[in-house]
PDB file of N, CA, C, O and CB in Angstrom:
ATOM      1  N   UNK A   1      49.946 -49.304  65.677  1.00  0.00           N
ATOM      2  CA  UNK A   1      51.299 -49.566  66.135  1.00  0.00           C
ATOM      3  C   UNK A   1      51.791 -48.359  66.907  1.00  0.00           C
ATOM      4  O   UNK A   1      51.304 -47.266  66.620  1.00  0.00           O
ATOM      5  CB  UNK A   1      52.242 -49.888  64.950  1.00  0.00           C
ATOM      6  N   UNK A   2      52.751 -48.450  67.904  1.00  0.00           N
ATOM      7  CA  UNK A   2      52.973 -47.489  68.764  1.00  0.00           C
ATOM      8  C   UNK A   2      54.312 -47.990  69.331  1.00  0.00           C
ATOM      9  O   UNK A   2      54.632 -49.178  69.376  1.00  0.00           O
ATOM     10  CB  UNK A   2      51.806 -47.270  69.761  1.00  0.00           C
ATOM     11  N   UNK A   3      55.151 -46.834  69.811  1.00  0.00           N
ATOM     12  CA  UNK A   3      56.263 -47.191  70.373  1.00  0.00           C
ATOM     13  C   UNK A   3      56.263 -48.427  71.402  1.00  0.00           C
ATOM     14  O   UNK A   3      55.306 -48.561  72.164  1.00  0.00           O
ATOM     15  CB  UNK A   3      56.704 -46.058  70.937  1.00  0.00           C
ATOM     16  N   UNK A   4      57.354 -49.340  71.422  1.00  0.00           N
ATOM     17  CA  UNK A   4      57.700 -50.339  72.505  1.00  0.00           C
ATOM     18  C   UNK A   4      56.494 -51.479  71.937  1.00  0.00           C
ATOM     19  O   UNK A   4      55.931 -52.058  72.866  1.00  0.00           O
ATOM     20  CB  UNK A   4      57.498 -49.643  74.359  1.00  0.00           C
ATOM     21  N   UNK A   5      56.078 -51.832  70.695  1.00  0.00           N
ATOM     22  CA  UNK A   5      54.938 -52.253  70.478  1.00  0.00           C
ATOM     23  C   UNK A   5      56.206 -53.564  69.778  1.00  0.00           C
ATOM     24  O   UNK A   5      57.201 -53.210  69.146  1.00  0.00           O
ATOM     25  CB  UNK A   5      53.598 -51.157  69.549  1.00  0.00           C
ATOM     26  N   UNK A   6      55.775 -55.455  70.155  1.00  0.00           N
ATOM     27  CA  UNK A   6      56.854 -56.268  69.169  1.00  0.00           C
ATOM     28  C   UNK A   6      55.792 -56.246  68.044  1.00  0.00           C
ATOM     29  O   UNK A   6      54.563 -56.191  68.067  1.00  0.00           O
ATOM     30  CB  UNK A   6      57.494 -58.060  69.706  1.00  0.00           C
ATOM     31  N   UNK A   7      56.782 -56.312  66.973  1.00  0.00           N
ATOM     32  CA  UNK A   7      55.862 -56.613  65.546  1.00  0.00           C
ATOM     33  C   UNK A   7      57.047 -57.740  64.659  1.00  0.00           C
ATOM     34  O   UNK A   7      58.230 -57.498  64.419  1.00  0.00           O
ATOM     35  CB  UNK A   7      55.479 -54.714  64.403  1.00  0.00           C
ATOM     36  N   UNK A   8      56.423 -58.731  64.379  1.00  0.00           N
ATOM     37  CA  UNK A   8      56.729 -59.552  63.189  1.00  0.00           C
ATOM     38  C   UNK A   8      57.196 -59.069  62.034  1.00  0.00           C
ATOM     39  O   UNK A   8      56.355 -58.398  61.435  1.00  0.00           O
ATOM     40  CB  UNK A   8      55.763 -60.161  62.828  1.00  0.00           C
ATOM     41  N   UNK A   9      58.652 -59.207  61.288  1.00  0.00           N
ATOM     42  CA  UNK A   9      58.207 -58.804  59.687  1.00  0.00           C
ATOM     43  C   UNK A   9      57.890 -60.010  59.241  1.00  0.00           C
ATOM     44  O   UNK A   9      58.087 -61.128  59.718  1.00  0.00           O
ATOM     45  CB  UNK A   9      59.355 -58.104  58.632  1.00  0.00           C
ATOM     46  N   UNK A  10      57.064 -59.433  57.682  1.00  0.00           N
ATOM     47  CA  UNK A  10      56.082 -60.545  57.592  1.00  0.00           C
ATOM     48  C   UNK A  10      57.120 -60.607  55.855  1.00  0.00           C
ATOM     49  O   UNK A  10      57.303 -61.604  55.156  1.00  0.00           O
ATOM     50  CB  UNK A  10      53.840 -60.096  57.772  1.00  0.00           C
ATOM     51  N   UNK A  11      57.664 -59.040  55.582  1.00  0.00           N
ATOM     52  CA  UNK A  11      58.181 -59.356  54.021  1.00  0.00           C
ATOM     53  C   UNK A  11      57.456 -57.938  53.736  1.00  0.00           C
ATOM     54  O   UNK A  11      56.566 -57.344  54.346  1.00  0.00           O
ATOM     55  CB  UNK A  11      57.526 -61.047  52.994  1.00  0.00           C
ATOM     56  N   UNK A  12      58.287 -57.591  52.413  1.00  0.00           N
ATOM     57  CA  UNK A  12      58.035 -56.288  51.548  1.00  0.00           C
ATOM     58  C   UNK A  12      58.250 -56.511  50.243  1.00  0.00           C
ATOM     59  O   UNK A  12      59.219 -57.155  49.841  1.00  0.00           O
ATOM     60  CB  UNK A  12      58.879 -55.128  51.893  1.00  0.00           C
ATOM     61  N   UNK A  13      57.298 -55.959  49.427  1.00  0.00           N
ATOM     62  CA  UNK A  13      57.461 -55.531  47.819  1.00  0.00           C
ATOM     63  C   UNK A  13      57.990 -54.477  47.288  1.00  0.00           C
ATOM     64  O   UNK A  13      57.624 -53.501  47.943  1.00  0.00           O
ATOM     65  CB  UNK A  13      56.411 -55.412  47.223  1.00  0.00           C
ATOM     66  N   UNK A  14      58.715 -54.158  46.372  1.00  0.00           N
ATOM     67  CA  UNK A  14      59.108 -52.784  45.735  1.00  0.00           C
ATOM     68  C   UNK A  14      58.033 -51.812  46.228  1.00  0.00           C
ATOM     69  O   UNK A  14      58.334 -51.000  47.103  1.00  0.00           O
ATOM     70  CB  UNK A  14      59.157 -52.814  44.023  1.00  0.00           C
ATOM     71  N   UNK A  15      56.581 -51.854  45.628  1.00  0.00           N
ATOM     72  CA  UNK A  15      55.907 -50.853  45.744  1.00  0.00           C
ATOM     73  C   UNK A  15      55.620 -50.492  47.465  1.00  0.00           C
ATOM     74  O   UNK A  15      55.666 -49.332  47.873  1.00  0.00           O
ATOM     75  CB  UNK A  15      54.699 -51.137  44.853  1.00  0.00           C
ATOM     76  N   UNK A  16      55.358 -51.527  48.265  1.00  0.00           N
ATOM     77  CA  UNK A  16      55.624 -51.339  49.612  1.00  0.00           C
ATOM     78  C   UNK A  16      57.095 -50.550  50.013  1.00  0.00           C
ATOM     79  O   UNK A  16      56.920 -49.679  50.866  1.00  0.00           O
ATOM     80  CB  UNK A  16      55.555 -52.751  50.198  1.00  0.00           C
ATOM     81  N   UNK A  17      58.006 -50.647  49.716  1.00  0.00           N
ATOM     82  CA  UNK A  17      58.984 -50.207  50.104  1.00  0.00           C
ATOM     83  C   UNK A  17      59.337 -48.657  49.430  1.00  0.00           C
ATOM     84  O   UNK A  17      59.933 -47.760  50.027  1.00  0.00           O
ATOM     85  CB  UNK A  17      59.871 -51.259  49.895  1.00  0.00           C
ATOM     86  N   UNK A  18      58.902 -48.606  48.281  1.00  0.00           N
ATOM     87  CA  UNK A  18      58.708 -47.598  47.501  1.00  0.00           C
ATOM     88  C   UNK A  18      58.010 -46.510  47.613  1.00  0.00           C
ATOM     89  O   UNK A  18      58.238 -45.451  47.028  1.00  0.00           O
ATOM     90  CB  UNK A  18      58.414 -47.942  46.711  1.00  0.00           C
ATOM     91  N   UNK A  19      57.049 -46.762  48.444  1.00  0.00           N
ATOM     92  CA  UNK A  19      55.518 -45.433  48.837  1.00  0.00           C
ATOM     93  C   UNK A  19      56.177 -45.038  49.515  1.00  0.00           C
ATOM     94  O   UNK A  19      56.741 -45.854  50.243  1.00  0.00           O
ATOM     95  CB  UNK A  19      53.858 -45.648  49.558  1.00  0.00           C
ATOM     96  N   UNK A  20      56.497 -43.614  49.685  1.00  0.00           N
ATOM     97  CA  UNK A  20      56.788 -42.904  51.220  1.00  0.00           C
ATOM     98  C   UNK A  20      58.056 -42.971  51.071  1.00  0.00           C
ATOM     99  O   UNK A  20      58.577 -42.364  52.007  1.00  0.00           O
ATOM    100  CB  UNK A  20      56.269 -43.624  52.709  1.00  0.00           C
ATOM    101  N   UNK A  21      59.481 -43.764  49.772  1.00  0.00           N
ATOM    102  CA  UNK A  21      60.587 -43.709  50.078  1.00  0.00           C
ATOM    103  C   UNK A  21      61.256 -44.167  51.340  1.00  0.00           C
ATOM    104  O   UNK A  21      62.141 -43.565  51.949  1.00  0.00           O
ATOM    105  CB  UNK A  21      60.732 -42.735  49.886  1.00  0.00           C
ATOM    106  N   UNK A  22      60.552 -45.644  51.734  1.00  0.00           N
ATOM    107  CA  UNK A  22      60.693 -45.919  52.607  1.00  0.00           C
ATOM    108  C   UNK A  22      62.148 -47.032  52.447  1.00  0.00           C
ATOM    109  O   UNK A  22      62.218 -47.357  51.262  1.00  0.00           O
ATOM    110  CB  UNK A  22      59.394 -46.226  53.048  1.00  0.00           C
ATOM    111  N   UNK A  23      63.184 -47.624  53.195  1.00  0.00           N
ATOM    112  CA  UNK A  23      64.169 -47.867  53.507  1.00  0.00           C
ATOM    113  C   UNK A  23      63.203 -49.401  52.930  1.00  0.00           C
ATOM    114  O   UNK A  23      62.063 -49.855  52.834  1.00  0.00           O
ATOM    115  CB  UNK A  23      64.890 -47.330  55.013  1.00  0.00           C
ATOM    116  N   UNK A  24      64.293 -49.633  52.735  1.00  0.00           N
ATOM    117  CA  UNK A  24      64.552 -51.435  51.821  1.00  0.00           C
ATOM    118  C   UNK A  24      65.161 -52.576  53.137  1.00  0.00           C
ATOM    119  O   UNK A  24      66.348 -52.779  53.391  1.00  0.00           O
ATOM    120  CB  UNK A  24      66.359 -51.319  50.124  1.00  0.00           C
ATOM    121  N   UNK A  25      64.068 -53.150  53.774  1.00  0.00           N
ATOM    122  CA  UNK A  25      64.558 -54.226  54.576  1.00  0.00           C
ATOM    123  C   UNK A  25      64.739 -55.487  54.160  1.00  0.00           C
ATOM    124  O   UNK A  25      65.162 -56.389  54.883  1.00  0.00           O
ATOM    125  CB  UNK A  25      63.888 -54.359  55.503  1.00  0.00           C
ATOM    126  N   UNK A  26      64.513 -55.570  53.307  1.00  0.00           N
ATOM    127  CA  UNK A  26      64.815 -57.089  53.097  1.00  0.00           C
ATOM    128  C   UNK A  26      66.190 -57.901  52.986  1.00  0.00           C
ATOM    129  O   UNK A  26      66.264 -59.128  52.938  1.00  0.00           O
ATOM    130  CB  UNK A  26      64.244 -57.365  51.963  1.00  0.00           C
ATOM    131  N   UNK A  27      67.305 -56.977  52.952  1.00  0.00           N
ATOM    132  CA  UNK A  27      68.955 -57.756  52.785  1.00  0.00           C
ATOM    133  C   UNK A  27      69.105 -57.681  54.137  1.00  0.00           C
ATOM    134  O   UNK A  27      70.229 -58.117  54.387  1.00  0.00           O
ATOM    135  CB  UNK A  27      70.418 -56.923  51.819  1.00  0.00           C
ATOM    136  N   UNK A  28      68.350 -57.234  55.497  1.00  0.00           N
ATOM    137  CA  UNK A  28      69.028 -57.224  56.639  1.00  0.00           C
ATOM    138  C   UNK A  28      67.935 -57.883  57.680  1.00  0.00           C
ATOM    139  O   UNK A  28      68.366 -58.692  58.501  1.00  0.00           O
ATOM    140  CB  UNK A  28      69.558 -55.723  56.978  1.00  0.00           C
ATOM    141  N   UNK A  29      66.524 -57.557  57.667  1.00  0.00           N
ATOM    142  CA  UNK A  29      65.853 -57.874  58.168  1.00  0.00           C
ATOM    143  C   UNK A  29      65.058 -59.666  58.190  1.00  0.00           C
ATOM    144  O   UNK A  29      64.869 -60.233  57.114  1.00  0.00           O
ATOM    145  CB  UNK A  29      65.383 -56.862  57.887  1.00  0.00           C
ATOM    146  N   UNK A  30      64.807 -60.118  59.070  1.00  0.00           N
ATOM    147  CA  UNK A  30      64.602 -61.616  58.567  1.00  0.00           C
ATOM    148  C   UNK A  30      63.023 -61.792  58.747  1.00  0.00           C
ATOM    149  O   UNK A  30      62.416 -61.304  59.699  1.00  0.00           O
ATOM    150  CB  UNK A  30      65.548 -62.856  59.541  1.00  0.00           C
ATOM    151  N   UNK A  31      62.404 -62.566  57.698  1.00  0.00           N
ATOM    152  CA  UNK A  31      61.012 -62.799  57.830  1.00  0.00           C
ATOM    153  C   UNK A  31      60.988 -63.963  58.906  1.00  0.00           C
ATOM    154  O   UNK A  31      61.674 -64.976  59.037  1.00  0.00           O
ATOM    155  CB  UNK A  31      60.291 -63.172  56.382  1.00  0.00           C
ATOM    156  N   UNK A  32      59.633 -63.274  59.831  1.00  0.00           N
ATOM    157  CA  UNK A  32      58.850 -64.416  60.668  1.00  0.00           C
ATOM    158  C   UNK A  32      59.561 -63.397  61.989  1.00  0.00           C
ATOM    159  O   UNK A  32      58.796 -62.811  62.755  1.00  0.00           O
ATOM    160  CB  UNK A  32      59.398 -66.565  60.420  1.00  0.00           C
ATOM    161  N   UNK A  33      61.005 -63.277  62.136  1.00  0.00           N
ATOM    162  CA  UNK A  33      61.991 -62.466  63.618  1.00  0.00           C
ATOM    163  C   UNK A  33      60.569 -61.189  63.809  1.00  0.00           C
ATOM    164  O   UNK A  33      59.726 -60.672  63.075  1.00  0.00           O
ATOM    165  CB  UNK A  33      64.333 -61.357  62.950  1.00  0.00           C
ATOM    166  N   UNK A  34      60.920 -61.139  65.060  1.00  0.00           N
ATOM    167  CA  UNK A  34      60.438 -60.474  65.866  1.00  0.00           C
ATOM    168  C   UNK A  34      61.063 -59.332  66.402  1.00  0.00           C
ATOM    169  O   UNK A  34      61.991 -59.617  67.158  1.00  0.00           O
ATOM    170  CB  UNK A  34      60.155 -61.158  66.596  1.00  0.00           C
ATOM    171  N   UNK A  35      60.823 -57.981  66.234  1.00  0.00           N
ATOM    172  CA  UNK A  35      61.183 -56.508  66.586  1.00  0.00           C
ATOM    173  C   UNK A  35      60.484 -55.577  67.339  1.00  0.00           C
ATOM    174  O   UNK A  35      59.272 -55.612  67.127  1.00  0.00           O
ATOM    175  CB  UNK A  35      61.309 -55.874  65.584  1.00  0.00           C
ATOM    176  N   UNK A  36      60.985 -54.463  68.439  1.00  0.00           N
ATOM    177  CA  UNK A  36      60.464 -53.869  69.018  1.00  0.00           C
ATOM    178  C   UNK A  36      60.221 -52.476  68.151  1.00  0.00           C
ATOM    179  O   UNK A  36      61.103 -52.340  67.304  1.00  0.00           O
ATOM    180  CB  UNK A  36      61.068 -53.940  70.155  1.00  0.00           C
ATOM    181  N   UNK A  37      59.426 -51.610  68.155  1.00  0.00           N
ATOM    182  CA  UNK A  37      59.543 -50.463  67.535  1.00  0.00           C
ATOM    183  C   UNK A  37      59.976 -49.239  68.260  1.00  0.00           C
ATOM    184  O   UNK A  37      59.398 -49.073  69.335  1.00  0.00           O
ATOM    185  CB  UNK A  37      58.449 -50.267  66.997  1.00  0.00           C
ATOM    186  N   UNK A  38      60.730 -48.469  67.975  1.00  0.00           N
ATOM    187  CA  UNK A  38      61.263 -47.130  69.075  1.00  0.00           C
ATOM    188  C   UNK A  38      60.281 -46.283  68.546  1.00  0.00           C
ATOM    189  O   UNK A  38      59.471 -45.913  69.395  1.00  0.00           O
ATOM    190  CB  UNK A  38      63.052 -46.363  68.956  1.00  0.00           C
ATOM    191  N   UNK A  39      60.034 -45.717  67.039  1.00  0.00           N
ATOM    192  CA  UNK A  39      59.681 -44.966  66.386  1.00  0.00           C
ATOM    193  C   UNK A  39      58.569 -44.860  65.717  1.00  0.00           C
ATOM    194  O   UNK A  39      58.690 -45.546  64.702  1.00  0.00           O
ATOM    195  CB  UNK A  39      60.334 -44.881  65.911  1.00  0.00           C
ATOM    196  N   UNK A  40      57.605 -44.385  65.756  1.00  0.00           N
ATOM    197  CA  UNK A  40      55.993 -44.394  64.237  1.00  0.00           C
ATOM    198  C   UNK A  40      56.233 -42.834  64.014  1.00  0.00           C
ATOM    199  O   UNK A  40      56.281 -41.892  64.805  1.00  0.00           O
ATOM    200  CB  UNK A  40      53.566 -44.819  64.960  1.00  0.00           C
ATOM    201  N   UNK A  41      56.364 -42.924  62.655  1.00  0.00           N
ATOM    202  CA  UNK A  41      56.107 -41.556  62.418  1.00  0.00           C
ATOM    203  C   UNK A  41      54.572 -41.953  61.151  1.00  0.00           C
ATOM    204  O   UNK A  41      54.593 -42.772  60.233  1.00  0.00           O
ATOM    205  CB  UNK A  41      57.857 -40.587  61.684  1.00  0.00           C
ATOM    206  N   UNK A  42      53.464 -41.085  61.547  1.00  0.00           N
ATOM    207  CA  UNK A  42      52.291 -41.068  60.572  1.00  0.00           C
ATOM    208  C   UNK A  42      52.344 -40.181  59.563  1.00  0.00           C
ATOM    209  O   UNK A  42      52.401 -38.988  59.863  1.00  0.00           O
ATOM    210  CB  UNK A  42      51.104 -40.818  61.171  1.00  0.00           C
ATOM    211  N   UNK A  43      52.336 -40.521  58.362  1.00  0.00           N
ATOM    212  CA  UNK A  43      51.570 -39.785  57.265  1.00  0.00           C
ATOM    213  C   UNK A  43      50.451 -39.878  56.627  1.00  0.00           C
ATOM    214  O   UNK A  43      49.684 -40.821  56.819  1.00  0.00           O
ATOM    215  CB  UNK A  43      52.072 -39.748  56.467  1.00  0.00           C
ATOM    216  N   UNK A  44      50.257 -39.109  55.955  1.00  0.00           N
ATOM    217  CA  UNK A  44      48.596 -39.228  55.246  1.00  0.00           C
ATOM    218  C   UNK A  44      48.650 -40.146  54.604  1.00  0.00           C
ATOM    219  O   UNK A  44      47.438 -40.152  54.391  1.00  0.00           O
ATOM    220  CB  UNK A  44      47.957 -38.155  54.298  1.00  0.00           C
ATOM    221  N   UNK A  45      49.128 -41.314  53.857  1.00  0.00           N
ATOM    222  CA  UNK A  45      48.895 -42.599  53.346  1.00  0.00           C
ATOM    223  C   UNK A  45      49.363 -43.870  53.537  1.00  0.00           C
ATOM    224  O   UNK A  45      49.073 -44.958  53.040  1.00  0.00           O
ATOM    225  CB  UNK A  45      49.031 -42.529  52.431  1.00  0.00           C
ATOM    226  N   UNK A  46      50.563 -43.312  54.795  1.00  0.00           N
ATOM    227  CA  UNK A  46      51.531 -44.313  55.350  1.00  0.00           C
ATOM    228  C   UNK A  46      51.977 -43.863  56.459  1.00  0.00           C
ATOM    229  O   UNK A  46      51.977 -42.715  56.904  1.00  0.00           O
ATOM    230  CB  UNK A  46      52.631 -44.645  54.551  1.00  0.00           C
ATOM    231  N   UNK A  47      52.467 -45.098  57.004  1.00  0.00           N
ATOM    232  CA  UNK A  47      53.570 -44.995  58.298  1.00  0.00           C
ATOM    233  C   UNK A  47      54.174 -45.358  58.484  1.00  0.00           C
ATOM    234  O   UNK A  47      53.781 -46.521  58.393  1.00  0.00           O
ATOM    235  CB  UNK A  47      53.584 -45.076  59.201  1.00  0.00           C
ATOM    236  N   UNK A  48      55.264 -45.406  58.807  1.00  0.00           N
ATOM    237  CA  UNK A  48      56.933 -45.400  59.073  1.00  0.00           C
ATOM    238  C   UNK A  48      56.955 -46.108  60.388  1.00  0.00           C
ATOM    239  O   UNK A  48      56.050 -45.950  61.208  1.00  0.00           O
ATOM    240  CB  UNK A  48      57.754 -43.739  59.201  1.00  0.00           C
ATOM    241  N   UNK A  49      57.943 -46.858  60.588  1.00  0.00           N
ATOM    242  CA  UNK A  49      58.725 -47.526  61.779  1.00  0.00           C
ATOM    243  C   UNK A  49      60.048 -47.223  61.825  1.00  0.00           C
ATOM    244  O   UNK A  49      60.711 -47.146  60.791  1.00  0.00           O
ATOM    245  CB  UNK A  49      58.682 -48.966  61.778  1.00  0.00           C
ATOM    246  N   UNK A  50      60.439 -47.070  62.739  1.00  0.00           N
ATOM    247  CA  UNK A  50      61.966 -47.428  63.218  1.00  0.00           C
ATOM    248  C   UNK A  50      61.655 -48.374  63.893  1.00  0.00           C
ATOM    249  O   UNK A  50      60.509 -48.544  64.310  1.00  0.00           O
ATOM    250  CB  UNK A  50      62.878 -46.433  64.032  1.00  0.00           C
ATOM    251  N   UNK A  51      63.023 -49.469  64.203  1.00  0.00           N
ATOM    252  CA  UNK A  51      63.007 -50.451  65.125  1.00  0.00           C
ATOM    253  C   UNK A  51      64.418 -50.486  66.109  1.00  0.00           C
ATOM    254  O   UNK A  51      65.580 -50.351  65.727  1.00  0.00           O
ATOM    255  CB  UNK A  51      62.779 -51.755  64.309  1.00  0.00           C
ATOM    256  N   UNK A  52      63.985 -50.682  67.313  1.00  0.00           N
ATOM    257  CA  UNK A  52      65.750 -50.909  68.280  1.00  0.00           C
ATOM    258  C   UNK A  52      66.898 -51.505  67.653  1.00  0.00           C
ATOM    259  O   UNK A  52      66.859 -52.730  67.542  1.00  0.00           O
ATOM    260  CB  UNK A  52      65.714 -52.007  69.629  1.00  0.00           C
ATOM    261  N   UNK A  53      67.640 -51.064  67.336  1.00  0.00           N
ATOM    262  CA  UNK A  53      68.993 -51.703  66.814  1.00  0.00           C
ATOM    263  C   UNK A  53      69.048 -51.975  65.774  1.00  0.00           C
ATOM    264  O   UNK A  53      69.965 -52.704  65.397  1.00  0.00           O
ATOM    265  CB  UNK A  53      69.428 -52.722  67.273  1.00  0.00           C
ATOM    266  N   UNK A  54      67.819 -51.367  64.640  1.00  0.00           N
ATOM    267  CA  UNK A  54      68.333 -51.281  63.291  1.00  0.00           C
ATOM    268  C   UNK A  54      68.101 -50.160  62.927  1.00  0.00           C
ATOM    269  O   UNK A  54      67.425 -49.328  63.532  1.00  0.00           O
ATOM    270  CB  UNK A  54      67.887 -52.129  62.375  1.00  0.00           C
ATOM    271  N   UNK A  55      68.920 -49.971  61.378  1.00  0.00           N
ATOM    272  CA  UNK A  55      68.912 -48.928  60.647  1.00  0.00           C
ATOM    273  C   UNK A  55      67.838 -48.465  59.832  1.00  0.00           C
ATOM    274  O   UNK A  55      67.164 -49.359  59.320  1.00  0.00           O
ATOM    275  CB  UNK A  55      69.786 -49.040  60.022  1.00  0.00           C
ATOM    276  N   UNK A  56      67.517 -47.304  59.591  1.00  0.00           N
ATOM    277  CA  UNK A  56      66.410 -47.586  58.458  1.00  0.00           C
ATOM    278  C   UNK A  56      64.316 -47.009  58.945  1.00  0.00           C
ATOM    279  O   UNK A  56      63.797 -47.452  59.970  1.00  0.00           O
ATOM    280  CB  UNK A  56      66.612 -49.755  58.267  1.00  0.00           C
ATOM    281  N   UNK A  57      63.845 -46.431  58.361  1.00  0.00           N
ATOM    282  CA  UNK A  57      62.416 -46.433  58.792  1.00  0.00           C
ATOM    283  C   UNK A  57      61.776 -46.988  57.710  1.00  0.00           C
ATOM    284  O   UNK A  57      61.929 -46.550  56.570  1.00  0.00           O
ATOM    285  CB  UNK A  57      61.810 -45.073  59.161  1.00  0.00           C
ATOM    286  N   UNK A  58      60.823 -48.245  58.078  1.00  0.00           N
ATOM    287  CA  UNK A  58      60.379 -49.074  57.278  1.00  0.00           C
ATOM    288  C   UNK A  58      58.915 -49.077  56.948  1.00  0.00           C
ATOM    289  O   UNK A  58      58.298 -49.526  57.914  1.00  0.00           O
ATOM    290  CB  UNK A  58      60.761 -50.140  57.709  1.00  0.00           C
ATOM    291  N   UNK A  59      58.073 -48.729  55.896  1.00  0.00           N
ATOM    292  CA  UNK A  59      56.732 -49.034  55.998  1.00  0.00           C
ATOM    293  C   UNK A  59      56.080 -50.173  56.936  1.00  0.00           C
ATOM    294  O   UNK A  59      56.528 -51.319  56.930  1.00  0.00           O
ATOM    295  CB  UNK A  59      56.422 -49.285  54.776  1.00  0.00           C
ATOM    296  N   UNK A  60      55.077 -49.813  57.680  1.00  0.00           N
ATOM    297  CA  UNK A  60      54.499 -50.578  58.426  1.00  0.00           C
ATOM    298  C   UNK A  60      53.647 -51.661  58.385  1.00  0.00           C
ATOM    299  O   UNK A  60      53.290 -52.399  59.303  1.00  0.00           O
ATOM    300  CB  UNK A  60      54.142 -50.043  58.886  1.00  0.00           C
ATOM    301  N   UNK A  61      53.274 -51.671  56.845  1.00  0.00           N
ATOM    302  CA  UNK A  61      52.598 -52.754  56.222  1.00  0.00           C
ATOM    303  C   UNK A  61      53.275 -54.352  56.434  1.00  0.00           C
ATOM    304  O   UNK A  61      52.906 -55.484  56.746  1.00  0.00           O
ATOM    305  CB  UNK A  61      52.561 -52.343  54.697  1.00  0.00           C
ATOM    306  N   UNK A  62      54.625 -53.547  56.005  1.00  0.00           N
ATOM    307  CA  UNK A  62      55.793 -54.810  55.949  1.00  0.00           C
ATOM    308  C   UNK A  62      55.941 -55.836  57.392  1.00  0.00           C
ATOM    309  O   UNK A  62      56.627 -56.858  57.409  1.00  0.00           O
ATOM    310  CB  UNK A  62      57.472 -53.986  55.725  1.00  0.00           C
ATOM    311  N   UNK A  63      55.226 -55.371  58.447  1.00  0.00           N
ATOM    312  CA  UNK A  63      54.942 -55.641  59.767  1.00  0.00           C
ATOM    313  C   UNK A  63      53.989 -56.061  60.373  1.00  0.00           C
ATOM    314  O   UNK A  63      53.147 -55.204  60.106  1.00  0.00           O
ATOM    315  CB  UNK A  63      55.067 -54.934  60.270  1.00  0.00           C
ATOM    316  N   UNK A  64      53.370 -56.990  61.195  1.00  0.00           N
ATOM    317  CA  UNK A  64      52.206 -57.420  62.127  1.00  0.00           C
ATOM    318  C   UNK A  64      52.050 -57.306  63.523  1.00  0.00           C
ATOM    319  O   UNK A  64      52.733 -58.122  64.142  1.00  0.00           O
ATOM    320  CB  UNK A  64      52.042 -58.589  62.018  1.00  0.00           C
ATOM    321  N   UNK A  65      51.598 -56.806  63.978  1.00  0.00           N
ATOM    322  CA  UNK A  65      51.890 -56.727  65.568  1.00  0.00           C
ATOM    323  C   UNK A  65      52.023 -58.087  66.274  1.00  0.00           C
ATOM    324  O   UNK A  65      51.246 -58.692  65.536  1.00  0.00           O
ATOM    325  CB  UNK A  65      50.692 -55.951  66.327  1.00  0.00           C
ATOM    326  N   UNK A  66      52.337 -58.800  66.951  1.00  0.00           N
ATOM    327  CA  UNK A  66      52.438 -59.849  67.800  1.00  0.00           C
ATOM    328  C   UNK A  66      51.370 -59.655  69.044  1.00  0.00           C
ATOM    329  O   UNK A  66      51.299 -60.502  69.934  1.00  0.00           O
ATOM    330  CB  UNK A  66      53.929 -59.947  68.251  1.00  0.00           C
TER     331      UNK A  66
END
């Protein structure tokens, strides 16, 4: 995944959302919608998204590329 890249959310679990202290999308974000990414930040067991016009950096698991 890489900036300007659309990705699907597909849905997140506690422990998905939980690794890395990553931001909780599920009260705002809608499964199946389609998002651009501004942001990847990599870590050693995970990676982070930001997306255009929302709040929040989200594990990337929670995501599919289109």
């Amino acid at each position: 995944m890489k900036k300007g890249d659309i990705v699907q959310y597909i849905g997140c679990n506690d422990t998905q959302i939980n690794w890395g202290n990553n931001d909780n999308p599920r009260s705002f974000l809608i499964v199946g919608k389609k998002y651009i990414i501004k942001m990847v930040e990599v870590h050693s067991y995970h990676t982070k998204i930001k997306l255009h016009n929302v709040t929040g950096m989200f594990n990337s698991v929670c995501f599919e590329r289109t």
